[in-house]
C-alpha positions as CSV (number, residue, x, y, z in Angstrom):
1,X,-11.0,21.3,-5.6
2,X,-12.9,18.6,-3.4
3,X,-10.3,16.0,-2.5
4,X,-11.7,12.2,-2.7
5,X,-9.1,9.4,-1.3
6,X,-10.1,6.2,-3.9
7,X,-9.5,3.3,-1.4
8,X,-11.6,1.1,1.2
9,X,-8.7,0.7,3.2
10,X,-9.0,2.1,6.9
11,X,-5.4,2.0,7.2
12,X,-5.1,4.6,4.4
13,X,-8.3,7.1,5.8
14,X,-6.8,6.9,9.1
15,X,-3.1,8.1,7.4
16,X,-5.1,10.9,5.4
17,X,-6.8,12.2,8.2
18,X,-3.6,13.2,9.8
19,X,-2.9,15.9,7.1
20,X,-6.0,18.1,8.2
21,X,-7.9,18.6,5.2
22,X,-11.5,17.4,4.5
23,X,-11.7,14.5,2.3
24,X,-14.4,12.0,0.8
25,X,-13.5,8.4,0.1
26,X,-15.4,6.4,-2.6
27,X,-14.6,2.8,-3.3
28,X,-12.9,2.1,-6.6
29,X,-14.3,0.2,-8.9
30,X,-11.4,-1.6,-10.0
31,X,-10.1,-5.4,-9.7
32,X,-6.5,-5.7,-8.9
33,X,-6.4,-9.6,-8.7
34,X,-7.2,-8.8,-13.0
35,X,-3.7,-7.3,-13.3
36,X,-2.0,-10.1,-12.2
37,X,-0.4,-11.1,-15.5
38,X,1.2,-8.0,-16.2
39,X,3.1,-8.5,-12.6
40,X,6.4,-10.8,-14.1
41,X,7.1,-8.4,-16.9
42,X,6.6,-4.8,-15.1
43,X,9.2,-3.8,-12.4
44,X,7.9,-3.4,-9.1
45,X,7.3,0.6,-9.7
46,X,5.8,0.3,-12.7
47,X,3.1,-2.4,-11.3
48,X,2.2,-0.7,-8.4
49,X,1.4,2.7,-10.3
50,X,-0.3,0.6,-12.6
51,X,-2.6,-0.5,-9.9
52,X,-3.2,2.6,-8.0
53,X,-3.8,4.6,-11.3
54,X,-6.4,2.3,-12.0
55,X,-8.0,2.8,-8.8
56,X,-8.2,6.5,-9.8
57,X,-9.3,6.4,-13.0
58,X,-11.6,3.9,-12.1
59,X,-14.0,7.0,-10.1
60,X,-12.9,9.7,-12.8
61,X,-16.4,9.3,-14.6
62,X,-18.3,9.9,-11.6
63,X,-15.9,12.4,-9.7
64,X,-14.8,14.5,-12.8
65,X,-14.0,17.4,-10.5
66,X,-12.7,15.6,-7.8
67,X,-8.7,15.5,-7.0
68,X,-8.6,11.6,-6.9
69,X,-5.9,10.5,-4.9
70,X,-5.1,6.6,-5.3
71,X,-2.6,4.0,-3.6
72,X,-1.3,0.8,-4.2
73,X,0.7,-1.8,-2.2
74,X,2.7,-4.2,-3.3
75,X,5.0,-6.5,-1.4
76,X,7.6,-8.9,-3.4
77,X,10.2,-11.2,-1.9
78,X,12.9,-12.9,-3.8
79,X,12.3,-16.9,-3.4
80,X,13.3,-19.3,-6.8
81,X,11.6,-16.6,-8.4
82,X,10.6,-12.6,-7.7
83,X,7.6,-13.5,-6.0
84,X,4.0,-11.0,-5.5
85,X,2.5,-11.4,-2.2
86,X,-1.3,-10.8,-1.5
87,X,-3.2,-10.2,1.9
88,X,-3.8,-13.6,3.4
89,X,-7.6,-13.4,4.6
90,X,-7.4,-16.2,6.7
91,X,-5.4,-17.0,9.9
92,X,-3.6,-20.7,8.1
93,X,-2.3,-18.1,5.0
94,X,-1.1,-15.2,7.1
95,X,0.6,-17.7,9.1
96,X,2.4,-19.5,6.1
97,X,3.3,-16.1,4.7
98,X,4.7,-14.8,7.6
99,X,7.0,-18.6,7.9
100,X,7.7,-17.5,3.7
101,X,9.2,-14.3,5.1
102,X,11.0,-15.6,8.3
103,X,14.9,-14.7,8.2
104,X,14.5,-12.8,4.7
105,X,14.2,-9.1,3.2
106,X,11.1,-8.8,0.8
107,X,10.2,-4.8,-0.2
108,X,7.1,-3.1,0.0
109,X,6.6,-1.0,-2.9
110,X,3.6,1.7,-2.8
111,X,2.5,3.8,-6.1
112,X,1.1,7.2,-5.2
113,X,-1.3,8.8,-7.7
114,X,-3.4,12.1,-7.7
115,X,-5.6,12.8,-10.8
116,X,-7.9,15.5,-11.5
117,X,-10.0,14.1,-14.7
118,X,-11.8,17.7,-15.6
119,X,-8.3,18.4,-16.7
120,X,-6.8,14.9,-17.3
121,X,-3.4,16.1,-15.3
122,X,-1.7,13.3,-13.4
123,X,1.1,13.1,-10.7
124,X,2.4,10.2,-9.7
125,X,5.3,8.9,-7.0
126,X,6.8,5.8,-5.6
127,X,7.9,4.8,-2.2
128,X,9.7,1.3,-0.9
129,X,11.3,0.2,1.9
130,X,12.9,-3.2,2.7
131,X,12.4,-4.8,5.5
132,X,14.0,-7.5,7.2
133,X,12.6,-10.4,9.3
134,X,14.0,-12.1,12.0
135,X,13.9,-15.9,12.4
136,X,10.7,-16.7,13.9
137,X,9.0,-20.1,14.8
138,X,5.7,-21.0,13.2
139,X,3.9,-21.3,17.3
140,X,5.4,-17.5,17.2
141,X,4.1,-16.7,14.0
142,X,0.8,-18.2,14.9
143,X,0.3,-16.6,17.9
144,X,1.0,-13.1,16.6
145,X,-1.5,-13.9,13.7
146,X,-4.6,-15.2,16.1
147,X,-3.7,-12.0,18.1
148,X,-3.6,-9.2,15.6
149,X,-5.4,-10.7,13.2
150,X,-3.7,-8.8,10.2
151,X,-5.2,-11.1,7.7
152,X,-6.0,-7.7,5.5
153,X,-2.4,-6.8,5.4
154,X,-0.2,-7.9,2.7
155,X,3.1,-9.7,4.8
156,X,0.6,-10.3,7.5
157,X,2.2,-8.4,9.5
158,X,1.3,-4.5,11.0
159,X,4.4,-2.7,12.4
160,X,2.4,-0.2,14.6
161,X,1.6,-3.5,16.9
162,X,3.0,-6.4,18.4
163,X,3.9,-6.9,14.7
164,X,7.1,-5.3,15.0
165,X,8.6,-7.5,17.1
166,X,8.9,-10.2,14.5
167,X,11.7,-7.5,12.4
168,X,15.2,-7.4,12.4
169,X,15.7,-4.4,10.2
170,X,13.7,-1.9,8.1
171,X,15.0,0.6,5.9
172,X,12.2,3.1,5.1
173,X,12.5,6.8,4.5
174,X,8.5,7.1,5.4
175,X,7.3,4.9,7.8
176,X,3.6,5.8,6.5
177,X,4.4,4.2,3.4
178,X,4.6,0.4,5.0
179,X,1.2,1.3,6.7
180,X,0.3,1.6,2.8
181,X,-0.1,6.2,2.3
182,X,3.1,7.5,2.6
183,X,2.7,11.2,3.7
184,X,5.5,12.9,2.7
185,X,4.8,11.9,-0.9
186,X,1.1,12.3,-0.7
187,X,2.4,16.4,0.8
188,X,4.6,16.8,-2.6
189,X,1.8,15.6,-4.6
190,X,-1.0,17.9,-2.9
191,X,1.2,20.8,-3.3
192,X,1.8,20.5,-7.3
193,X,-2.2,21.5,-6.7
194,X,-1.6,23.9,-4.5
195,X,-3.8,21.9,-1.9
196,X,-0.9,22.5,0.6
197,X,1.8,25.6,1.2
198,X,4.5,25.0,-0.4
């Protein structure tokens, strides 16, 4: 089976690429912002596979023979209210999302989906971690922000750079997964195909 990665994130190619086997990557056509609504009455893990399955379905009429695999991030933080957190896009937003997460633990939540439409069989998985920031100043936040520029990362933040010097703690079992494709799941899936050894 031809293996097609449904994302536009280089993060996630990059992530893929490190297993070894050729790949194509199509865009989804698919809008998460839409699913917004369903966010307050789905846990985390529900909402996140709700999102990446989308993403995969989304190419199944086109890619019918394809093994679509599909991911989606979300981050949440507890604040008056379980909050959903979205990738800043600009410099003023990342900075006021990293202050929102200064001192506090918010969780990264990342649904996992591969889908093979000729024969409608789905696998799914879940990963989160929690991660804990330190108490940072806003000139510290800022100037991490106009460095990195992580305004296409949800948290605004990228632990493989200067990024993780704003943590105090992270509790992860797959560091992939806060990138946003956590590999050891992405293995178990590919192997329920037989895409890996087992």
């Amino acid at each position: 089976m031809k293996l097609l990665l449904a994302s536009t994130s280089r993060y996630r190619r990059a992530l893929l690429e490190r297993l070894g086997l050729p790949f194509d990557v199509a865009a989804p056509r698919f809008d998460e912002s839409a699913h917004d609504h369903a966010f307050a009455s789905s846990t985390d893990d529900a909402f996140a596979l709700r999102l990446a399955e989308g993403k995969a379905r989304s190419l199944a009429e086109d890619h019918a023979d394809a093994l679509i695999l599909a991911a989606d991030q979300i981050a949440t933080v507890e604040l008056s209210e379980r909050t959903l957190l979205h990738k800043p896009g600009t410099v003023d937003r990342a900075v006021q999302q990293l202050m929102t997460l200064a001192g506090r633990t918010h969780t990264l939540t990342t649904g996992v989906v591969l889908f093979h439409p000729a024969s409608g069989r789905l696998e799914t998985a879940v990963d989160r971690q929690r991660l804990t920031m330190r108490t940072y100043t806003e000139a510290e936040a800022r100037a991490y922000v106009e460095a990195a520029q992580p305004l296409d990362c949800v948290g605004a933040y990228r632990v493989e750079d200067a990024g993780i010097t704003l943590f105090e703690d992270i509790r992860a079992d797959d560091v992939t997964g806060i990138i946003g494709l956590p590999l050891l799941h992405v293995c178990r899936l590919l192997r329920r195909f037989g895409m890996l050894p087992s």
